[in-house]
C-alpha positions in Angstrom: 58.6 91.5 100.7 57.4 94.8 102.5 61.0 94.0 104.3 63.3 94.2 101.3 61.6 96.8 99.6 62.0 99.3 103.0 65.4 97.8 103.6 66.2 98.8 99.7 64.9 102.1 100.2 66.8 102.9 102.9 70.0 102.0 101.7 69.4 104.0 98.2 68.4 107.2 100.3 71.8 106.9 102.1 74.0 106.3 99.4 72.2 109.1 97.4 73.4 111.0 100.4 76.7 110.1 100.1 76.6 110.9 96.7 75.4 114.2 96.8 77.8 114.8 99.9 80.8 114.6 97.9 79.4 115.6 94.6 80.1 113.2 92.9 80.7 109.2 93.2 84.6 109.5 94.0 86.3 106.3 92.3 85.6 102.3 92.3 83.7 99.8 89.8 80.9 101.9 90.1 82.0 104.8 89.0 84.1 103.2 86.2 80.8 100.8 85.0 78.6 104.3 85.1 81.5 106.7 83.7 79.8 107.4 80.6 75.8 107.2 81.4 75.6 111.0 82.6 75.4 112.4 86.3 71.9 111.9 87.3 70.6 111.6 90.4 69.7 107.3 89.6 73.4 107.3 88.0 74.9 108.5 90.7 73.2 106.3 93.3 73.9 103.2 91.0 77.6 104.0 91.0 77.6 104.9 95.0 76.1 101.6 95.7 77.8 99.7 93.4 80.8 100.7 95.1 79.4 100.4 98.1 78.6 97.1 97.7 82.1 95.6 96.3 83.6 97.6 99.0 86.7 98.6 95.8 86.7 102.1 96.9 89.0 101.6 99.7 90.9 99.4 98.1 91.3 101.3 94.5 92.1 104.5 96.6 95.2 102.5 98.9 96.3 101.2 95.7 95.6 103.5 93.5 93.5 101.5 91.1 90.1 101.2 90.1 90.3 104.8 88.4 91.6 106.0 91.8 94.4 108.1 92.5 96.9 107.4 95.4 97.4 110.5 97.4 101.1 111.9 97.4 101.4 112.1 100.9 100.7 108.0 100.9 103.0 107.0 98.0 105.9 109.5 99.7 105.0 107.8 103.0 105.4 104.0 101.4 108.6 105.2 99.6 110.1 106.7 103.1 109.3 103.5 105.1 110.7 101.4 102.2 114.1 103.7 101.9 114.2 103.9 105.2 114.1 100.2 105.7 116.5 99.4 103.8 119.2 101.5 105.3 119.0 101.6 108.7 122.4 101.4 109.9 123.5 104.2 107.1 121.4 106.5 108.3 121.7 105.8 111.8 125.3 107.0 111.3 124.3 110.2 109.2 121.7 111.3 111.6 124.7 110.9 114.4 126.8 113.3 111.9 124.1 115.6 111.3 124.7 115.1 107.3 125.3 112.5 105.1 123.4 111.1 101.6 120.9 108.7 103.2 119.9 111.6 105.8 119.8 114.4 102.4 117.4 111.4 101.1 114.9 111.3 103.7 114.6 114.9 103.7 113.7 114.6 100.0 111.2 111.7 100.7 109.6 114.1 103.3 109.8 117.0 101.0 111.7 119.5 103.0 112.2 122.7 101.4 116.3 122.7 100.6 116.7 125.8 102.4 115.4 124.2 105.3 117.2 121.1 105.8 120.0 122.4 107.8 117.2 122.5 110.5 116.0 119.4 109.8 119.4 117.9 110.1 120.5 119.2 113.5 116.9 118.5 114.7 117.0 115.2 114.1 120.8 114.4 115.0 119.6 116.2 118.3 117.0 113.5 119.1 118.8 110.8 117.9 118.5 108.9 121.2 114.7 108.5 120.5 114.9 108.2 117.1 117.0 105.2 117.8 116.9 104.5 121.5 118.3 100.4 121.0 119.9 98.0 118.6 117.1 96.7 116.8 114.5 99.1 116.8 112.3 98.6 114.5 112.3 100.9 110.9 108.7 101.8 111.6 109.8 103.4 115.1 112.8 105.1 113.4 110.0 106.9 110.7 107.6 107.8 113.1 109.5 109.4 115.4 111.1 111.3 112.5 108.2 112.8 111.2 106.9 113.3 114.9 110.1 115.5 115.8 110.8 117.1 112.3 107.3 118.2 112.7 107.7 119.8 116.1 110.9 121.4 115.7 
């Protein structure tokens, strides 16, 4: 009994911790079931654990549920690899031409400035060979190494 009550103890210390850490409980079941009960210190810890526990606050933030908010870099990232995906072989051929609607599209999906994407364009159509170094490379090789050269050039 000693056992569980320690064991107990220990576990509310360190998700008050956590609690106070951020300031607040961040999102999840517990922080929806203790919305309205006030910010106390028992509140708080209640909430922490509860999501804690359920281990929802990973998921509600990846999916944006759960009174979570999806960050915008994730939903632009899920959009890219989705457009990007689908049209390969299109923008294959407008990265090769330096231009073209499926390249002006991934440049929107990364959010690069329109003043900038000139640059963009001739940085990528200059690295096309590792962008897309064989027939059949894979869409999630053709992203990364976008974002890896747009973001050194």
């Amino acid at each position: 009994m000693k056992k569980l009550l320690v064991a107990t103890a220990v576990v509310s210390l360190l998700a008050a911790g956590s609690a106070f850490a951020a300031g607040n409980t961040g999102c999840g079941l517990g922080t929806m079931i203790f919305k309205d009960s006030g910010q106390t210190t028992l509140i708080q810890v209640l909430a922490v654990t509860t999501n804690g526990t359920f281990g929802n606050q990973t998921f509600g933030i990846t999916s944006g549920t759960s009174d979570c908010a999806q960050p915008a870099k994730v939903v632009r990232s899920e959009r890219l690899n989705e457009f990007v995906q689908a049209n390969m072989d299109d923008l294959a051929r407008d990265i090769a031409a330096g231009n073209g609607e499926t390249l002006s599209t991934v440049a929107e999906l990364m959010g690069v400035p329109a003043a900038d994407r000139d640059g963009f364009n001739r940085t990528l159509q200059g690295h096309f060979s590792e962008i897309f170094p064989a027939p059949g490379v894979e869409y999630a090789h053709v992203v990364d190494t976008i974002v890896r050269v747009s973001s050194q050039g």
